[in-house]
C-alpha positions in Angstrom: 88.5 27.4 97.4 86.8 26.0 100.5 83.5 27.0 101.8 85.1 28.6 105.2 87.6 30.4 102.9 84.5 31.4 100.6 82.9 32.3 103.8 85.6 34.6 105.2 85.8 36.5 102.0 82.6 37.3 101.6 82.5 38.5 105.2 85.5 40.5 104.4 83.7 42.3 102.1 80.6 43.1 103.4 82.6 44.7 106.0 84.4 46.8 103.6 81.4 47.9 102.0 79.4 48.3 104.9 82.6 51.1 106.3 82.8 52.6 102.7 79.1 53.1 102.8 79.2 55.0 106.9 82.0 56.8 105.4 79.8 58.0 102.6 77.1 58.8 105.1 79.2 61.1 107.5 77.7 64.5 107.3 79.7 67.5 105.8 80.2 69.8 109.1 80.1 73.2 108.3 81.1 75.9 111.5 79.7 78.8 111.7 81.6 81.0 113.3 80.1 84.1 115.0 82.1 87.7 116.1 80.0 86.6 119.2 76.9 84.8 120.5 73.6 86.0 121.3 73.8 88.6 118.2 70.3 88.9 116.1 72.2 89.6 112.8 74.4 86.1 113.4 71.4 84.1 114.1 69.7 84.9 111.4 72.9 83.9 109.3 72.6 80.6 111.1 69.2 80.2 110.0 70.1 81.0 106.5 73.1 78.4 106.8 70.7 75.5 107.8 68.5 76.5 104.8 71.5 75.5 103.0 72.2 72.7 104.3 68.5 71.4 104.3 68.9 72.0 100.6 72.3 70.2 100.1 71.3 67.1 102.0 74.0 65.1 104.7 75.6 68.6 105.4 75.7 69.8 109.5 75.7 73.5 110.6 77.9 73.8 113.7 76.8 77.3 115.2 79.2 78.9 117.5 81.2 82.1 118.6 82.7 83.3 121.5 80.4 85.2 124.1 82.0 88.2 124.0 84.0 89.9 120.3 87.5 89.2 121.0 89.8 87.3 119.3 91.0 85.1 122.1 87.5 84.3 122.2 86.9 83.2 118.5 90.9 81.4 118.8 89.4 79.2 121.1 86.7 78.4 119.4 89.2 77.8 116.7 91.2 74.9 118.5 88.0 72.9 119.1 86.7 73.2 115.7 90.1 72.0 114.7 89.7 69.2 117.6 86.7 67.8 116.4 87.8 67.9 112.8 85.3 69.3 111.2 84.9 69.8 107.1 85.0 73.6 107.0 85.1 76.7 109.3 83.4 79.9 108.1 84.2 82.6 110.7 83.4 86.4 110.9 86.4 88.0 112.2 87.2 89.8 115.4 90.6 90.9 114.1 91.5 89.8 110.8 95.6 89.1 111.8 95.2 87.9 115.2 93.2 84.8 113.7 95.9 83.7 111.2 97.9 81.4 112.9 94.8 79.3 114.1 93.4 79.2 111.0 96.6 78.4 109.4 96.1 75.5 111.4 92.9 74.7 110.1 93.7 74.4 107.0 97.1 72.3 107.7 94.7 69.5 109.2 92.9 69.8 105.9 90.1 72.1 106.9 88.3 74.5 104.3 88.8 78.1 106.0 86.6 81.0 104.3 85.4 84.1 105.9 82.7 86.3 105.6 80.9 89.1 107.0 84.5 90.2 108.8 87.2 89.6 106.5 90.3 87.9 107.3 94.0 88.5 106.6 94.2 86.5 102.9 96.9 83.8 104.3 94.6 82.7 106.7 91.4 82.1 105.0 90.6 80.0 101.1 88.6 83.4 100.5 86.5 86.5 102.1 82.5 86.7 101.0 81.5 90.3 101.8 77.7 91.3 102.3 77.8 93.6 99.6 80.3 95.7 97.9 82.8 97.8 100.4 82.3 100.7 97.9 78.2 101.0 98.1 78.0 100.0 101.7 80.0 103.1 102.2 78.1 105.5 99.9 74.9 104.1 101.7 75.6 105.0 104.8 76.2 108.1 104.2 73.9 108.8 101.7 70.8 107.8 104.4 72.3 110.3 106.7 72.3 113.0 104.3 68.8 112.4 102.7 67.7 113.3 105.8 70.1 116.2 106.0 69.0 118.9 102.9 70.7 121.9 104.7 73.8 119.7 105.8 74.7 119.5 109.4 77.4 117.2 112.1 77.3 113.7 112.2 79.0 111.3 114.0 80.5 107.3 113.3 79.8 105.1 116.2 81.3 101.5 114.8 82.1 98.1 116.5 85.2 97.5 117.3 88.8 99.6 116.6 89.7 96.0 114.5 86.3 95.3 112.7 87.5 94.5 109.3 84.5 95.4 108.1 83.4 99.0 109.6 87.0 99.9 109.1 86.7 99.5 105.6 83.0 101.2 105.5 84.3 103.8 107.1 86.6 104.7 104.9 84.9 104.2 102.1 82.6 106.7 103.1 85.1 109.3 103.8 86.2 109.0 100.2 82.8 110.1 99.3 82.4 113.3 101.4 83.5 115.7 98.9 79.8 114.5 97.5 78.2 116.1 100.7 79.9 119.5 101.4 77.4 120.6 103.8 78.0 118.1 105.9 80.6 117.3 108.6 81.6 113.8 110.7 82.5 115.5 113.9 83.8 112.1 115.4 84.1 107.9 115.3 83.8 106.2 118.6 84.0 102.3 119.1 81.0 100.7 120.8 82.8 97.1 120.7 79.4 95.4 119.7 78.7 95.7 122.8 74.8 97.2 123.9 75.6 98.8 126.8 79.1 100.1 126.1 76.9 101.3 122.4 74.9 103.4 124.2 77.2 105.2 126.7 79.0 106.0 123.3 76.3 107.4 121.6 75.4 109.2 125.1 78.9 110.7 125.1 78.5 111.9 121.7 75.6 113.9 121.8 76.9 115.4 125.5 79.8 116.0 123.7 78.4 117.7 120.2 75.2 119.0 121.4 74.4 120.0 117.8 74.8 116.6 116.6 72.1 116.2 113.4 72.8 112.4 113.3 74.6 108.9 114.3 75.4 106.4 111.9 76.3 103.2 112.9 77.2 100.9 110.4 76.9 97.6 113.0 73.5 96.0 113.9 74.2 96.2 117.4 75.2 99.7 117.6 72.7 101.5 115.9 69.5 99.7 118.2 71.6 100.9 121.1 72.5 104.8 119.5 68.2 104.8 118.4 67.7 104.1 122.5 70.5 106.6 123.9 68.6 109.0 121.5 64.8 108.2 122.6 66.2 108.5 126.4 67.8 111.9 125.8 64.3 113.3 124.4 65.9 113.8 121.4 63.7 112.2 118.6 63.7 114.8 116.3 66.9 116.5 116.6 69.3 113.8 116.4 68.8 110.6 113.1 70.0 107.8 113.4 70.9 105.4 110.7 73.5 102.9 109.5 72.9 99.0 109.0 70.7 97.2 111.2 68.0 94.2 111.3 64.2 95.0 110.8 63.1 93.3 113.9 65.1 95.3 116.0 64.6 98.8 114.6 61.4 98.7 113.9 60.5 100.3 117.4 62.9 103.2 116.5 61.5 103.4 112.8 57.8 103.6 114.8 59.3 106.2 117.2 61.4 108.4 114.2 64.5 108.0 116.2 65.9 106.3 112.9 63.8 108.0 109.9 65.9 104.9 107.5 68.8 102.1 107.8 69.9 99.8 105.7 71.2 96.4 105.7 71.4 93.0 103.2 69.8 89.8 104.3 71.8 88.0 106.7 69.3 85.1 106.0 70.9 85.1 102.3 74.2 85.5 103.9 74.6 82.8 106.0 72.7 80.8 103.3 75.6 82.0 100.7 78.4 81.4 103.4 77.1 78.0 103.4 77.2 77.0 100.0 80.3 78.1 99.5 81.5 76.5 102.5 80.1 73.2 101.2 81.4 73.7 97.4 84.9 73.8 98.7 85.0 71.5 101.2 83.7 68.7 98.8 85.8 70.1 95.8 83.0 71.1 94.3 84.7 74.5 93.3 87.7 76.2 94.1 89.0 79.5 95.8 91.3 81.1 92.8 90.9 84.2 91.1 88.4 84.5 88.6 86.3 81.4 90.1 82.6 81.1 90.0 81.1 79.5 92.6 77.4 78.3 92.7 75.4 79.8 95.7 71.8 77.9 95.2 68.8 80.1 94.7 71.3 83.2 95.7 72.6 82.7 92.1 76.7 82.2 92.2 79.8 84.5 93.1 82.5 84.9 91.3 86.3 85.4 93.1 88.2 88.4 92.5 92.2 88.8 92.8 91.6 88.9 96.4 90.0 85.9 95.9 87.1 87.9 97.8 83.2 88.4 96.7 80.4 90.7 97.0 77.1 89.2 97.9 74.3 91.6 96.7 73.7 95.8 97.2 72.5 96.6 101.0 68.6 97.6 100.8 66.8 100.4 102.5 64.3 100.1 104.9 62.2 102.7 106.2 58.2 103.3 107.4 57.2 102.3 104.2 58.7 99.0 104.3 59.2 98.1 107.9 56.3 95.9 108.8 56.8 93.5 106.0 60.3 92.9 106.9 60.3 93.1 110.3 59.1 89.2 111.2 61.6 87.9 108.9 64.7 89.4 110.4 
């Protein structure tokens, strides 16, 4: 073999390796897909995600939503995630069918598809990770309603959207539990759309429209900040509770004020940290989405898939004036 043959070879090589080696070096990209942008609980998630990711080493957090909770919004998001080929796409859903055939997509061009938070319809996602178990969110939020409640009295629902996976499911897990609280009675369930101003006309409308209302649970994070200010405005601190699932750092004013005497909500810190590691897990083959899986979740501990192939991340915890201030800077 001649030196310039030698030559060429070796260059050959060294080329190979040197694109093998970039290959190795691209970056797992993880989306993280919000109901909608400039949402408190959702960026805490995103913190939690890059936690993860700072953990797990060459892995990117892509942090987007639409700027407003429709679908349409989070389908185009969709597309461009597709477009620029990422690894995997975790998205809280605005609707959980109208998402399908984009994510359907997704996954034809090879991208992992899991949601969380806000489930989606199971042929369009690899699997669901729920904050906490549908079952105990819905005994919680009615349970810190009525331990504020020893007489009974009328409360009312004020969720997120008519579609939210999620609420919906809340919801009705805590009407199956009313037979617990005779006493008391949900005099309606408006829709607030996640939306702050549209939030509070709704929780205006209720207490104009029920002026007997005892309390207002909102079992959305944006919602129940809005219902605790409709409530201060009114002058009625005292005479209307209101409670649900919310973030420290933006209730503690109404914890302060007694417009909310408790809420609850898990970590969305943890969450988006969990969303994360899964993400990554199944997007490297690390694990897979079947029934009865286990999937490692880091310092979270793991999860394990049920026939849904759906998991529960942890119990939602209770905060109140006893516990406010300590949480209340970290979410």
């Amino acid at each position: 073999m001649t030196f310039t043959r030698r030559l060429a070879i070796g260059v050959s090589l060294a080329a190979s390796l040197i694109g093998t080696t970039a290959m190795a070096q691209d970056p797992v990209r993880i989306a993280l897909v919000a109901k909608s942008l400039g949402n408190g609980f959702f960026e805490a998630a995103a913190r939690g995600a890059e936690e993860a990711a700072a953990e797990l080493g060459n892995t990117e957090i892509i942090y987007t939503g639409p700027t407003d909770t429709t679908a349409e919004g989070q389908i185009e998001v969709i597309n461009s995630l597709i477009a620029q080929r990422v690894d995997a796409i975790a998205i809280s859903a605005n609707d959980p069918d109208a998402l399908v055939p984009a994510l359907q997509k997704a996954m034809q061009r090879g991208i992992t598809v899991i949601s969380w938070d806000s489930g989606v319809a199971a042929e369009g996602r690899e699997m669901h990770l729920a904050p906490s178990s549908d079952e105990l969110i819905g005994k919680t939020i009615i349970k810190l309603a009525a331990d504020h409640l020893p007489d009974g009295g009328k409360v009312a629902v004020l969720s997120a959207t008519s579609t939210s996976t999620n609420q919906n499911t809340w919801i009705a897990e805590m009407n199956k539990v009313m037979g617990d609280y005779p006493n008391i009675e949900v005099v309606a369930t408006v829709y607030g759309d996640d939306l702050a101003d549209k939030s509070y006309r709704e929780a205006q409308g209720l207490m104009q429209s029920h002026p007997d209302l005892d309390a207002i649970i909102a079992p959305t994070s944006v919602g129940i900040v809005a219902a605790a200010q409709a409530v201060a405005d009114a002058g009625m601190i005292g005479k209307v509770n209101v409670t649900g699932l919310g973030l420290p750092s933006e209730m503690a004013g109404a914890i302060d004020s007694g417009a909310s005497q408790s809420f609850a909500i898990w970590n969305p810190v943890d969450l988006g940290y969990t969303t994360a590691m899964i993400a990554h897990a199944l997007a490297t083959d690390g694990a897979t989405a079947e029934p009865g899986a286990t999937i490692g979740t880091g310092r979270m501990g793991s999860v394990t898939l049920d026939d849904t192939n759906s998991a529960a991340m942890s119990e939602p915890f209770t905060y109140d004036k006893s516990n406010i201030e300590e949480f209340k800077s970290i979410f």
